[in-house]
N, C-alpha and C positions, 0 to 999 in steps of 0.2 A: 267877649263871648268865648265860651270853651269848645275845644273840638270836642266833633262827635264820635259814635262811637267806631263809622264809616274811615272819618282819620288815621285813627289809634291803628284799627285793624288793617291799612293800607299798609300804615308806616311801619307796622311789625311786618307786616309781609315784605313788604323790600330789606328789613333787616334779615328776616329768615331767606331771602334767595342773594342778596350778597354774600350770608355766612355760610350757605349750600354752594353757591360757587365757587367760593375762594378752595372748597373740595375737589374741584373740579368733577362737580358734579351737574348737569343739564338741568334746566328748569322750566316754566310755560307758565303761559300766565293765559285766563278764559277770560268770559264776560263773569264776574262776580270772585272770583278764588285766582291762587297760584300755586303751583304744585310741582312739586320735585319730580326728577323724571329716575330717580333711582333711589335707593335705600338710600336712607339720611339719617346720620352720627346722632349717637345719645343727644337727648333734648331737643332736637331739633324734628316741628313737626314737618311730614309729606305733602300736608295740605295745610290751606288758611282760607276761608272764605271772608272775603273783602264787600260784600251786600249781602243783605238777607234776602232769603227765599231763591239761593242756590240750593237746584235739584241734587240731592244725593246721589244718586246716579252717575250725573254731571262729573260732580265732583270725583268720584269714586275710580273711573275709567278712567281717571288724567292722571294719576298716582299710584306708584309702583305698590303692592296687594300684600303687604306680606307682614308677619305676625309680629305684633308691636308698632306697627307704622299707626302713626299719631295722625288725624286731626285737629286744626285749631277751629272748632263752630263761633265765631268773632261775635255771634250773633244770640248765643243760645237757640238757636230754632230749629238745630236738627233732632231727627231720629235715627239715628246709625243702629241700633239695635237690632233691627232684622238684619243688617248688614253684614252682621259677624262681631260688630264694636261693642266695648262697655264705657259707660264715662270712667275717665282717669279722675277728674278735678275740676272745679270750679272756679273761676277767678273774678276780680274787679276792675275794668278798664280805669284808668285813672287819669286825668287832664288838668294842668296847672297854669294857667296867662304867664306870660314871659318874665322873668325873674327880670331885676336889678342888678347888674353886676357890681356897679357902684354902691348901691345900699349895702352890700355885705362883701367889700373889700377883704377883707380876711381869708372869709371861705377863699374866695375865687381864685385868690393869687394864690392859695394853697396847691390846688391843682394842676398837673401836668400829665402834657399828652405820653401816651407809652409810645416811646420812637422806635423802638426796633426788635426785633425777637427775640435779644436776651432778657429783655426788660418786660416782655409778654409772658413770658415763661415764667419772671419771678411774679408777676402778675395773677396770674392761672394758679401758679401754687399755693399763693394766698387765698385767691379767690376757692376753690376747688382742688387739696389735693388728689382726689381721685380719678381725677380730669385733667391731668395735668397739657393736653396738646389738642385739648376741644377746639380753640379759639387759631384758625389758623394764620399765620405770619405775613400771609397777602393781604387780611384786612387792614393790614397798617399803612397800604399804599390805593386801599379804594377810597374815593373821596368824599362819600356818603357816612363815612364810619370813621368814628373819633373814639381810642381806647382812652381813659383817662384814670390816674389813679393821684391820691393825694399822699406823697411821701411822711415818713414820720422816722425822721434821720436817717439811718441805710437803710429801712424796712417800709414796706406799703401799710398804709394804715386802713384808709378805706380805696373805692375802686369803682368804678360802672363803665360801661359801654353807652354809649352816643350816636343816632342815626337819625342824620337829616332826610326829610321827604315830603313834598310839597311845600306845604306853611308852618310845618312842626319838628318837633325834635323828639324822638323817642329815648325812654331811659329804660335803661334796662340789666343786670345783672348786677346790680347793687349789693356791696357787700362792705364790711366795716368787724375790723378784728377786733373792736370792742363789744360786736352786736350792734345792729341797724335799729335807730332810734329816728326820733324826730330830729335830730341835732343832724343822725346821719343824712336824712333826705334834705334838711335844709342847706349844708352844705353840698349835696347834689343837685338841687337847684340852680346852687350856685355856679357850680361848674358846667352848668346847661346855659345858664348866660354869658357865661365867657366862653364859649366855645361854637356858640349857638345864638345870637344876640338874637332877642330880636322875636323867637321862637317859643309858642305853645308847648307846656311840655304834654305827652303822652306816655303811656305806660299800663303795666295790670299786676295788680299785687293782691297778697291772700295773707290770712291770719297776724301775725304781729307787725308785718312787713308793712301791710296796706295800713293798719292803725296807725304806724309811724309815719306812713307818707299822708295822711289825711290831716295828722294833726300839726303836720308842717305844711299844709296847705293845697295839696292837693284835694280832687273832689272823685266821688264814683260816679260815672256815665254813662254805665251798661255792665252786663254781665257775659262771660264767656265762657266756653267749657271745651274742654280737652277729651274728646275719644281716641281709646285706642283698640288696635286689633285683636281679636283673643288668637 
């Protein structure tokens, strides 16, 4: 059985307040959502709610008010509109049964963990030149979060982040300097079982991203949507 979309959106949520803390930035966690307790770096949203039919309100007073600060609706069921919010975007939760690390020996052994903050930074440059120090250098020693990129001689060829949390593995920033294909998520699969055995995978992807990760076997298990502040 696949996780729901309750999983997906927990396991983003503990990935969004490891990577808010490693800022040294405060967090809180209610009955249903978790939220930043200060202004939170590019991409990264203030809030997440984690069950639906979190009161907006609720939500709203646990998280610092300030213009661009993002929610993640896990759920699609808000109205932030009156709020001040507009939607940003819509996405597709995605959930994949535990890969074979054996079955695809290749992918797997390809991949290796990013061990220290030089190798983060050539990392991030790949991933993201514009964002070159998004990802900060503490994640490398919290132990819910696995950086991994798949070398391609002195150069990073592709890349994603890894967040264990409960009975799942969340993927998430997936990138591939040839362009992210099916070939790319099936080798990110891959590296989700060697790093992760054992583990459901979870995630949320849109437009050619999500087509690639669906036709390598993951499935859509709900829909989410991203407001932000005007």
């Amino acid at each position: 059985m696949l996780p729901d979309v309750a999983a997906a959106a927990a396991n983003n949520a503990r990935w969004c307040d490891a990577a808010i803390r490693s800022y040294g930035i405060p967090t809180r966690w209610g009955p249903g959502w978790w939220a930043a307790r200060d202004r939170t770096p590019f991409i990264f949203p203030a809030a997440v709610t984690i069950r639906p039919g979190v009161p907006a309100d609720e939500l709203l007073s646990a998280m610092p008010r300030r213009r661009a600060a993002a929610v993640k609706d896990s759920f699609s069921d808000l109205d932030l509109e009156p709020e001040g919010f507009r939607p940003l975007f819509t996405s597709q939760w995605i959930a994949a049964p535990p890969a074979d690390a054996a079955a695809s020996p290749v992918e797997a052994a390809a991949w290796r963990r990013v061990p220290d903050p030089e190798d983060l930074a050539d990392w991030q440059q790949t991933w993201g030149p514009d964002t070159p120090e998004l990802f900060r250098p503490e994640l490398l020693t919290d132990p819910t979060v696995t950086i991994v990129a798949e070398p391609d001689g002195a150069w990073i060829r592709r890349g994603a982040i890894l967040n264990r949390s409960g009975r799942v593995v969340g993927v998430s920033n997936v990138f591939d300097t040839a362009g992210v294909t099916e070939e790319t998520w099936r080798a990110v699969l891959a590296a989700a079982a060697r790093f992760a055995p054992g583990r459901p995978v979870v995630g949320y992807e849109s437009g050619d991203d999500l087509t690639a990760a669906l036709a390598a076997g993951c499935r859509r298990i709900g829909e989410l949507r991203v407001w932000v502040a005007r």
